[in-house]
N, C-alpha and C positions, 0 to 999 in steps of 0.2 A: 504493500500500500504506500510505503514514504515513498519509493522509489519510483511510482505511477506518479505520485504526487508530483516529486522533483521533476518531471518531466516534462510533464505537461503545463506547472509555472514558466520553466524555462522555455518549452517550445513557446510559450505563449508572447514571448520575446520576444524568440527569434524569424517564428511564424504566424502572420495571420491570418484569421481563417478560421473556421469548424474544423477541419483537417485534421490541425495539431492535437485535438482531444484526442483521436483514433490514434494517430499517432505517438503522441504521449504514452497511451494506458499499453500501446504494447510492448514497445520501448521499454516502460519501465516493469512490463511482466519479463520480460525476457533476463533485463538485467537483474531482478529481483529472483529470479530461478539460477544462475549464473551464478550470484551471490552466495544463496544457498547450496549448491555445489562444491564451491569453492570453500566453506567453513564446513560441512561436513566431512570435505575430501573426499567425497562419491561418484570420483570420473569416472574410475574404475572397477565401481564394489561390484562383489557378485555375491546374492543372496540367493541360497538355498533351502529353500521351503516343502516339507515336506505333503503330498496331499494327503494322509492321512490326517495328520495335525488342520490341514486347516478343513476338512471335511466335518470334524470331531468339534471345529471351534465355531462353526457356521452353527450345525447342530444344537449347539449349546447356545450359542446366540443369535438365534435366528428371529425373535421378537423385538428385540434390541436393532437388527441391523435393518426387519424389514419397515419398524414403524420410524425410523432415524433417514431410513431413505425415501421414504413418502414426505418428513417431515421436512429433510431438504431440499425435496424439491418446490412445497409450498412455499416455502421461503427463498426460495432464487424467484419462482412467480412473483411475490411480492413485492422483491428489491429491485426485480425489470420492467414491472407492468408500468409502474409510472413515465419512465423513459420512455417504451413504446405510447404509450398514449400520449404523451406529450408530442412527441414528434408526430402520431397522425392528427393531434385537433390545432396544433399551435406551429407547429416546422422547427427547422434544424437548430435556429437561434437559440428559442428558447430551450429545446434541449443541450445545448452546449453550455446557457448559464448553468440551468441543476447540474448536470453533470460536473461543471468547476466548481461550484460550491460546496458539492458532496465529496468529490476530489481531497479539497482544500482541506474544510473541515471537518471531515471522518475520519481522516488520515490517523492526526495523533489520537483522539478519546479509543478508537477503533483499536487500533497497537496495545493500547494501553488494556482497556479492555480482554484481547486475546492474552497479553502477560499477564495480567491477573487471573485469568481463568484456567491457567496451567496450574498455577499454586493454589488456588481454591480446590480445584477439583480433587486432587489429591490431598488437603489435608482433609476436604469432608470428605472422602472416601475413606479413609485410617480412621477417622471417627467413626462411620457409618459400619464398616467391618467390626471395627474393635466396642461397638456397641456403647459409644460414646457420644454426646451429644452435639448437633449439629449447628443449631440454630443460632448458639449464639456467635458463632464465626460468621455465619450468612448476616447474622443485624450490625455486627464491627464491620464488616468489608462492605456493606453497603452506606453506612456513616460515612466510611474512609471513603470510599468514589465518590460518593455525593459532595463532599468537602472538595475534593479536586476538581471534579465535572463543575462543578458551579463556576469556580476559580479561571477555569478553562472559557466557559459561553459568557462571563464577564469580557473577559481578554479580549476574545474573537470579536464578540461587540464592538468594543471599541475599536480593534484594527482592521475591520472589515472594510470602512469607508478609504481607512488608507491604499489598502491592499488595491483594490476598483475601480479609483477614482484618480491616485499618483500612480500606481505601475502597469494600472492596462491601459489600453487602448479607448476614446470616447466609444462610447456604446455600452460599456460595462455597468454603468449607475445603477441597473436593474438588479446584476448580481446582488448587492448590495443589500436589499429589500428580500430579495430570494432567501440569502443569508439569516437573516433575521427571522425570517417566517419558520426556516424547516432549522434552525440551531435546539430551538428544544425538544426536537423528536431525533436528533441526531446525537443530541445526549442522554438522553433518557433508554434511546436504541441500544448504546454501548453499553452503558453502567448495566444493562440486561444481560449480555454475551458472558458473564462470570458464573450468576446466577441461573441459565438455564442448562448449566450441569447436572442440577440438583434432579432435574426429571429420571435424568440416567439411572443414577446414585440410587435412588428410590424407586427407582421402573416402575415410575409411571410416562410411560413414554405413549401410550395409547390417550394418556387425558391431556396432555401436551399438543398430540397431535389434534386435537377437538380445538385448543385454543389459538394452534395457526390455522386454521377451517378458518372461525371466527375472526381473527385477525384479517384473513385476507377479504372474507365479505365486510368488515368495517372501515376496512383501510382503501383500498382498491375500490370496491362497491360504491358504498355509502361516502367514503371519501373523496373519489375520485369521479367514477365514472360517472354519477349522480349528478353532484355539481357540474361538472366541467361538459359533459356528455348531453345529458337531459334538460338541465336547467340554463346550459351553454352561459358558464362567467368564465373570464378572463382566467388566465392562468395563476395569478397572481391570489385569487379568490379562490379558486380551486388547490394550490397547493397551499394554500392558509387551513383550508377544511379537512384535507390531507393530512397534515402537520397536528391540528386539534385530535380528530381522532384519531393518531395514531400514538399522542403523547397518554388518551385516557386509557387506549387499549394495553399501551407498557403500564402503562399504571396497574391496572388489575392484574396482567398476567406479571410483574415480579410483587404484587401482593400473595399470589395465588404459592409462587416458587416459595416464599419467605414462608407462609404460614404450612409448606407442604414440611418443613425444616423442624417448625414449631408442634405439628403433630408427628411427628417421628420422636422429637424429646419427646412428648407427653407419652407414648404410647414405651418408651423404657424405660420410663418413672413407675407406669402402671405393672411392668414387665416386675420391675425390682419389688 
């Protein structure tokens, strides 16, 4: 993600145009894969995989893998539908502001987000296993993000109009507006990606999957296509409607993760 980011600012320089987005994001996929090669030192690895072993490990987690991959793909639906719709109701411009906004600013909360989510999930797992409790790690790490996520969409606030207005190109004012509309679903989005480990952990990965269903007819649906499709507002109003339902819908579903936390404690207090 930094390295799509870095890209596509700088193409943004060097090239004008919608182009450089495309440009940019593959650019910085290629180099960001290159990267990771190069710290692994995996030019040359060969991994030997037994098919027994992995026959035996499907088996064993075959509810996990098959409700994890329906659930990813409702969630790529969601993170593209807006892009495509945007581009058939509104054209390429304004798809290139969201996109450099989402660029811009998901980059770091986004990073920060998946780093956290590696240490979360394994220390509530060691808990979860060793039949220890949960919840109160899930209520500290979301204090803790919430304190920096705030820290962060103050920031952005402010240097948004710099960013827009001094280092692109006249046309960009809009970004700027854009920025402000989708900042608190873009935070509220990340500070989510720690906490919905916790589905796994607990398997409940079937009630999970009911809440991206949900999510995409509230966010997409009622969000989007509603507004902007049926009722035909401007884009501006449409990804304002976007943005609203989609900061209520994180609302519930990491209320929903936290208190899934808070009945796991209860339920080995009742155990003890």
């Amino acid at each position: 993600m930094v390295f799509v980011m870095v890209f596509i600012v700088l193409g943004g320089f060097i090239l004008p145009g919608v182009e450089v987005l495309v440009l940019g994001y593959f650019a910085g996929q290629i180099a960001g894969i290159l990267f990771l090669l190069w710290r692994l030192k995996a030019f040359f690895a060969k991994v030997v995989v037994s098919k027994k072993v992995v026959r035996l490990f499907v088996l064993r987690h075959r509810r996990i893998l098959t409700y994890n991959t329906f659930i990813t793909g409702i969630l790529m639906l969601i993170n593209h539908s807006p892009t495509l719709l945007l581009s058939i109701y509104f054209g390429d411009k304004v798809v290139a502001l969201y996109g450099i906004v989402q660029r811009i600013f998901s980059a770091v909360p986004g990073a920060l987000g998946q780093s956290v989510a590696q240490v979360f999930f394994r220390k509530c797992s060691d808990c979860y296993n060793s039949q220890r409790p949960v919840y109160e790690i899930a209520r500290r790490t979301l204090k803790q993000m919430g304190g920096w996520y705030l820290a962060y969409g103050l920031i952005s606030f402010l240097v948004a109009p710099v960013v827009f207005y001094e280092l692109m190109e006249p046309g960009w004012e809009n970004a700027v507006i854009i920025t402000k509309i989708l900042l608190p679903l873009i935070l509220i989005q990340s500070i989510s990606i720690p906490f919905t480990t916790l589905f796994t952990i607990f398997k409940k990965q079937r009630r999970v999957m009911w809440f991206y269903l949900g999510g995409f007819f509230v966010r997409i649906v009622l969000g989007f296509i509603v507004p902007v499709g049926l009722i035909e507002t401007g884009y501006k109003e449409g990804l304002l409607v976007y943005s609203v339902t989609g900061v209520i819908y994180y609302f519930f579903y990491l209320r929903e993760l936290v208190l899934q936390a808070k009945r796991n404690d209860t339920n080995l207090i009742v155990v003890k």
